[in-house]
C-alpha positions as a Markdown table, in Angstrom:
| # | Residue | x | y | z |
|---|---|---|---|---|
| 1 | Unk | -9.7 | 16.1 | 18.1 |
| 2 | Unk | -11.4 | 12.9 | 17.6 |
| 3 | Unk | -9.3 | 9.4 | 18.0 |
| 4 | Unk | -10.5 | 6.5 | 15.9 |
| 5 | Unk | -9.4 | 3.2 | 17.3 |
| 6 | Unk | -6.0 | 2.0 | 16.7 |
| 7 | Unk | -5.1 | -1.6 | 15.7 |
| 8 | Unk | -2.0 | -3.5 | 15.2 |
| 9 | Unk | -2.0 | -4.4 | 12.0 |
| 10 | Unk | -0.3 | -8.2 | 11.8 |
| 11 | Unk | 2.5 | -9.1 | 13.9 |
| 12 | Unk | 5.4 | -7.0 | 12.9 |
| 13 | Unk | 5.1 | -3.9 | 14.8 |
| 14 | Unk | 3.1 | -2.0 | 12.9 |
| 15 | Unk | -0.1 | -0.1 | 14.5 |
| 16 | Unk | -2.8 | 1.6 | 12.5 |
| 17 | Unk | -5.9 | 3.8 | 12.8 |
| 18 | Unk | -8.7 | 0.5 | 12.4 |
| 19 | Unk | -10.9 | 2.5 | 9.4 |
| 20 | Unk | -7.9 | 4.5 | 6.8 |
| 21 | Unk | -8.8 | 6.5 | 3.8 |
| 22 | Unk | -7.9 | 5.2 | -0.2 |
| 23 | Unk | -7.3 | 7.8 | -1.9 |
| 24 | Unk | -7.6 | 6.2 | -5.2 |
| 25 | Unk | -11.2 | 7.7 | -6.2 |
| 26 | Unk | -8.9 | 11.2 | -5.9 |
| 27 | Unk | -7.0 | 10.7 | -8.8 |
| 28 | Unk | -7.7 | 8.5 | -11.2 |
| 29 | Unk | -10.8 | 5.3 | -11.9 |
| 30 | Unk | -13.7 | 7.0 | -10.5 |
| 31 | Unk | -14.0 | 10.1 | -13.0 |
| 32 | Unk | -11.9 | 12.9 | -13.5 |
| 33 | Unk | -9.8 | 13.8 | -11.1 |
| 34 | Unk | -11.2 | 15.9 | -8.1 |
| 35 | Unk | -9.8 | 20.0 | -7.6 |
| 36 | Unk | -6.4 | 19.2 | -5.5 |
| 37 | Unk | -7.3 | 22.0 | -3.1 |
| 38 | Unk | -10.5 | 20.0 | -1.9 |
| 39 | Unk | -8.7 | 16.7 | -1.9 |
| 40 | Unk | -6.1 | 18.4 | 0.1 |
| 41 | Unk | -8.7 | 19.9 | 2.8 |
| 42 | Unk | -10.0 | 16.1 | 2.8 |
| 43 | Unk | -6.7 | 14.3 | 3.4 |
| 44 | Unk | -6.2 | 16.8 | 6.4 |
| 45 | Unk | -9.8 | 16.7 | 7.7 |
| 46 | Unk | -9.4 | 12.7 | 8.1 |
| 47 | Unk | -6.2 | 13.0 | 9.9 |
| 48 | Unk | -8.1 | 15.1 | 12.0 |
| 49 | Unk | -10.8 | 13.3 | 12.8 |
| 50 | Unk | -8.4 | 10.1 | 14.2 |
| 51 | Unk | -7.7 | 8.3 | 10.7 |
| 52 | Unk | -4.3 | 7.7 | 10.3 |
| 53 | Unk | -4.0 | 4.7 | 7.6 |
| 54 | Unk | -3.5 | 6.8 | 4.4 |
| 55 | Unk | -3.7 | 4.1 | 1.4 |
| 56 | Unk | -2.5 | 5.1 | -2.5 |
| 57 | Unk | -0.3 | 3.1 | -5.5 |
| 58 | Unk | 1.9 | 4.7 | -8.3 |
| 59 | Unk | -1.0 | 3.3 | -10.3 |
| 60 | Unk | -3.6 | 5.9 | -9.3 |
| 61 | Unk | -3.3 | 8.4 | -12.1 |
| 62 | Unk | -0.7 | 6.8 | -12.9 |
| 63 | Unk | 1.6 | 9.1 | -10.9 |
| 64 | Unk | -0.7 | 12.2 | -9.4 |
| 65 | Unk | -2.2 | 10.4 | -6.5 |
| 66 | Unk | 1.4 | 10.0 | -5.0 |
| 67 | Unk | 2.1 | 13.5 | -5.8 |
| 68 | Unk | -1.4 | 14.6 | -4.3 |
| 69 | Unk | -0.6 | 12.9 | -1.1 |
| 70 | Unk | 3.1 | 14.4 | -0.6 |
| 71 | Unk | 1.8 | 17.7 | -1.1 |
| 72 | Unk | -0.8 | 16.7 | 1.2 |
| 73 | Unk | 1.4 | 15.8 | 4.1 |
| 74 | Unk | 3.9 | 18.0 | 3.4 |
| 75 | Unk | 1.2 | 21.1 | 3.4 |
| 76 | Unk | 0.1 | 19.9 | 7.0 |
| 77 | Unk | 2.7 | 19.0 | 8.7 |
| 78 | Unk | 1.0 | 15.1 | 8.8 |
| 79 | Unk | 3.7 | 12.6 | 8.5 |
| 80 | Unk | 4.2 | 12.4 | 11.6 |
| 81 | Unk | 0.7 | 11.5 | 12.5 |
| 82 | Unk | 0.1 | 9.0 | 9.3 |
| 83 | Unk | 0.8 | 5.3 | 8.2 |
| 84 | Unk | 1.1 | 5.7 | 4.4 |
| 85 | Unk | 1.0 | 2.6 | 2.2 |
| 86 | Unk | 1.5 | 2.9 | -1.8 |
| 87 | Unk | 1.9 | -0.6 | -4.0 |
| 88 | Unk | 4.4 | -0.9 | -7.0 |
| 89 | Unk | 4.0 | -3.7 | -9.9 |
| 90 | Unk | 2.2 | -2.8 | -12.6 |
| 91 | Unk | 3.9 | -0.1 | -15.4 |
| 92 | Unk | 2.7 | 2.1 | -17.3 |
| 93 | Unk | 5.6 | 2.5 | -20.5 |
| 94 | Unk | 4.2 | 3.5 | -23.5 |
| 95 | Unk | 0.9 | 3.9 | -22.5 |
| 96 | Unk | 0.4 | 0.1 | -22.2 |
| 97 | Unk | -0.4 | -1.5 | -18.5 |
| 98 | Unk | 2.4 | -4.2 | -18.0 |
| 99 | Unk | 2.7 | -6.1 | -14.5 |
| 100 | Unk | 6.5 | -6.4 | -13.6 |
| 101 | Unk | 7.6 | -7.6 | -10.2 |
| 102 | Unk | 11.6 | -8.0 | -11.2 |
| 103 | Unk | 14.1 | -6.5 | -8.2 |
| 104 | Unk | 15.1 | -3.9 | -10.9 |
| 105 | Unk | 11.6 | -2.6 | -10.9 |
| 106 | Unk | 11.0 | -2.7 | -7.4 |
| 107 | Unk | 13.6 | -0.6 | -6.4 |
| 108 | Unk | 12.9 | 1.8 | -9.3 |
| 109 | Unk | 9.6 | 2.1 | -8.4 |
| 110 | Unk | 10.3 | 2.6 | -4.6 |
| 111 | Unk | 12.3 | 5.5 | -5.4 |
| 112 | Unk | 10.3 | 7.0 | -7.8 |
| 113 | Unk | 7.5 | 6.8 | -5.1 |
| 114 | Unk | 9.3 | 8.4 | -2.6 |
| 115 | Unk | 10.5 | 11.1 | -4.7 |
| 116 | Unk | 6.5 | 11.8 | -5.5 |
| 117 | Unk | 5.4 | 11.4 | -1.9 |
| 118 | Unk | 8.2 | 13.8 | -0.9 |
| 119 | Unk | 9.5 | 11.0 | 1.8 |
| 120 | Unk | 12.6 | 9.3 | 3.0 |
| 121 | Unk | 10.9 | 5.9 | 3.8 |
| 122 | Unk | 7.4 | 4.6 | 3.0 |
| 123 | Unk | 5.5 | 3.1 | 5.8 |
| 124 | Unk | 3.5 | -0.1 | 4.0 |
| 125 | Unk | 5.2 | -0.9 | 0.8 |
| 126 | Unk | 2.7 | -3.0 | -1.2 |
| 127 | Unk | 3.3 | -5.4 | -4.9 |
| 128 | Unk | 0.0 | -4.0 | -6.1 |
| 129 | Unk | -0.3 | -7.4 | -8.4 |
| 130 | Unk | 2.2 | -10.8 | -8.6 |
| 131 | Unk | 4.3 | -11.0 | -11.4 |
| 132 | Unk | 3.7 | -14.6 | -11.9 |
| 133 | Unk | 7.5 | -14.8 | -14.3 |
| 134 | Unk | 9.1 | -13.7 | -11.8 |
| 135 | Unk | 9.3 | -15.8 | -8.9 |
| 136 | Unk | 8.5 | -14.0 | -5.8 |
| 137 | Unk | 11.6 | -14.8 | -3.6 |
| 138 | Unk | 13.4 | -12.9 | -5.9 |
| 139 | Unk | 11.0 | -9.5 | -5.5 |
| 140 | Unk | 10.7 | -10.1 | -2.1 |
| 141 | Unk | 14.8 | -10.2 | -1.9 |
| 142 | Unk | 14.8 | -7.0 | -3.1 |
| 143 | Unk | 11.8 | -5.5 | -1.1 |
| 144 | Unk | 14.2 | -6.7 | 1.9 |
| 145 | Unk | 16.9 | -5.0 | 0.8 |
| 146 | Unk | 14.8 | -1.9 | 0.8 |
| 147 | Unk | 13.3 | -2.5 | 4.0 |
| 148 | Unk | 17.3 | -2.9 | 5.4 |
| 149 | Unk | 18.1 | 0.3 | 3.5 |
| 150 | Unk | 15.5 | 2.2 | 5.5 |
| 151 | Unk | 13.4 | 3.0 | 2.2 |
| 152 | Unk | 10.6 | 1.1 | 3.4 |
| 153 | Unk | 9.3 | -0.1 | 6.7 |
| 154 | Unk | 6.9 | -2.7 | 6.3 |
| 155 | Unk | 6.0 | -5.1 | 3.3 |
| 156 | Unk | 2.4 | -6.2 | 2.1 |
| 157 | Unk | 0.9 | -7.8 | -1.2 |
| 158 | Unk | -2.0 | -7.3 | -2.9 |
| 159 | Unk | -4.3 | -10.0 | -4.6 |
| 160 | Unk | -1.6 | -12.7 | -3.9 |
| 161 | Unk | -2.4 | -16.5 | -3.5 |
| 162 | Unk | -1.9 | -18.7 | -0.6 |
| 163 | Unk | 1.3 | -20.0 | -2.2 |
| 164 | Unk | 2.9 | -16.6 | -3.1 |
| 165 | Unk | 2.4 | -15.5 | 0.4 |
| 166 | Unk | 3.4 | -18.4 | 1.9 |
| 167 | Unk | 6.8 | -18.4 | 0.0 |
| 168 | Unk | 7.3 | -14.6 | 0.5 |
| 169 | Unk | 6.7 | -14.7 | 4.0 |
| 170 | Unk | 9.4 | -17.3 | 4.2 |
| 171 | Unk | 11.7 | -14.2 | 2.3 |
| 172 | Unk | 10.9 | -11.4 | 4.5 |
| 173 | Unk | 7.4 | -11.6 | 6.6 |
| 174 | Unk | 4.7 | -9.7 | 5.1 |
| 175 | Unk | 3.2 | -6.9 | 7.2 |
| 176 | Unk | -0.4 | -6.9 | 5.6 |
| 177 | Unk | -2.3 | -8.7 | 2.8 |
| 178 | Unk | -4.8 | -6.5 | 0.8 |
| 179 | Unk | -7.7 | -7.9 | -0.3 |
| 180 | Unk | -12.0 | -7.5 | -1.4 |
| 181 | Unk | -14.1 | -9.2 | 1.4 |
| 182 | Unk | -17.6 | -8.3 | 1.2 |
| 183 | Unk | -21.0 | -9.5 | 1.2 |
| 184 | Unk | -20.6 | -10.2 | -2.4 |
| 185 | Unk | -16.5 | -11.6 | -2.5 |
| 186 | Unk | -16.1 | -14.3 | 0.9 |
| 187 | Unk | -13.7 | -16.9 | -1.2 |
| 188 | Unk | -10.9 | -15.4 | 0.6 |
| 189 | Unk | -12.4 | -16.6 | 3.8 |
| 190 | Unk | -11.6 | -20.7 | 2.9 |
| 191 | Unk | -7.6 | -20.4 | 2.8 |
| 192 | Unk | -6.5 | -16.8 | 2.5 |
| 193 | Unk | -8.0 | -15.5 | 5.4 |
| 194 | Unk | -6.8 | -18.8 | 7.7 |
| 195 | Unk | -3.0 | -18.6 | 6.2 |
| 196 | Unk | -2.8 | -14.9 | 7.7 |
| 197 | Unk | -3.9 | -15.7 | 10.7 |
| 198 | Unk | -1.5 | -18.6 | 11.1 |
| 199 | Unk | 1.5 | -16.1 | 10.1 |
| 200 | Unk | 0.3 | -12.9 | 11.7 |
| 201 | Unk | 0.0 | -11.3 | 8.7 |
| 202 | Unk | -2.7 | -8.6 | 8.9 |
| 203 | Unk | -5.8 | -7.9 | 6.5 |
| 204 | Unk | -6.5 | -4.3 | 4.8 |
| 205 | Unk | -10.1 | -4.9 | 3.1 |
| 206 | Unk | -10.8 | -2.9 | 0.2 |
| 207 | Unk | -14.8 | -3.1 | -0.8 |
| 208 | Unk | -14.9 | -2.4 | -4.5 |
């Protein structure tokens, strides 16, 4: 079996395989969606080859990715061997995208995802995007409620500003930031990047 390097990824305990797999393009954005079976075979073959950072969001389909990956796991025997991270904030009612980060959500949404996933606690718990009416202590209270509850174990953000992780670090702190940094997207490197590395707060780069 091959092993992939492992990292800790920021300062609160969590430790990761250094290259994971989105499953995003599985589901939903890039096409169709791809024949479950083969996605399936996929998800396992990674594992076995050392990757263990498995990233999706209940926005991937919307839905199926999440139930994709619980079937996944659950047909391999994996959880043990995986990180799995999946984001919340943005819904889907009546067919119209609407970004919502009040507690109410949250905890909806954490529940719904690990009903889909087949889990009793997700591993990286993301806000997939800020909801900029509601201030972010008050998601982040509720996040931490879910993180005491044993729902979740770690907490990250996606696409947040130096401000809303600043303040929601001051909450609960925030296990990972995720983020584009390429070639083509390096703005993050003249405060975003600096303000994680002052709070330990680990990077997960997605290249789009």
């Amino acid at each position: 079996m091959a092993t992939l390097k492992r990292i800790k990824l920021g300062s609160q305990g969590l430790e990761v395989s250094a290259q994971g797999l989105g499953c995003m393009g599985m589901s939903a954005f890039y096409g169709p969606p791809k024949p479950e079976s083969d996605m399936i075979a996929l998800i396992h073959h990674a594992v076995t080859t050392g990757v263990t950072l498995l990233d999706t969001s209940d926005i991937y389909g919307p839905h199926t990715n999440e139930i994709l990956l619980g079937k996944a796991l659950k047909a391999g025997g994996l959880r043990q061997r995986v990180e799995l991270a999946t984001k919340f904030g943005v819904s889907f009612d009546d067919g119209k995208a609407e970004v919502r980060g009040d507690p109410a959500y949250a905890r909806a949404a954490c529940e719904a995802s690990l009903k889909r996933l087949q889990l009793d606690c997700i591993d990286l718990y993301y806000q997939h995007r800020i909801d900029t009416s509601v201030p972010i202590e008050a998601t982040m209270g509720e996040l931490k409620k879910l993180v005491e509850e044993g729902k979740i174990k770690y907490i990250g953000l996606s696409e947040a500003s130096v401000s809303t992780i600043r303040r929601a670090h001051a909450v609960h702190p925030i296990t990972a930031i995720q983020l584009e940094w390429s070639l083509w997207s390096r703005d993050v490197e003249e405060e975003i990047v600096p303000t994680c590395r002052e709070l330990g707060i680990g990077i997960v780069v997605s290249v789009l």
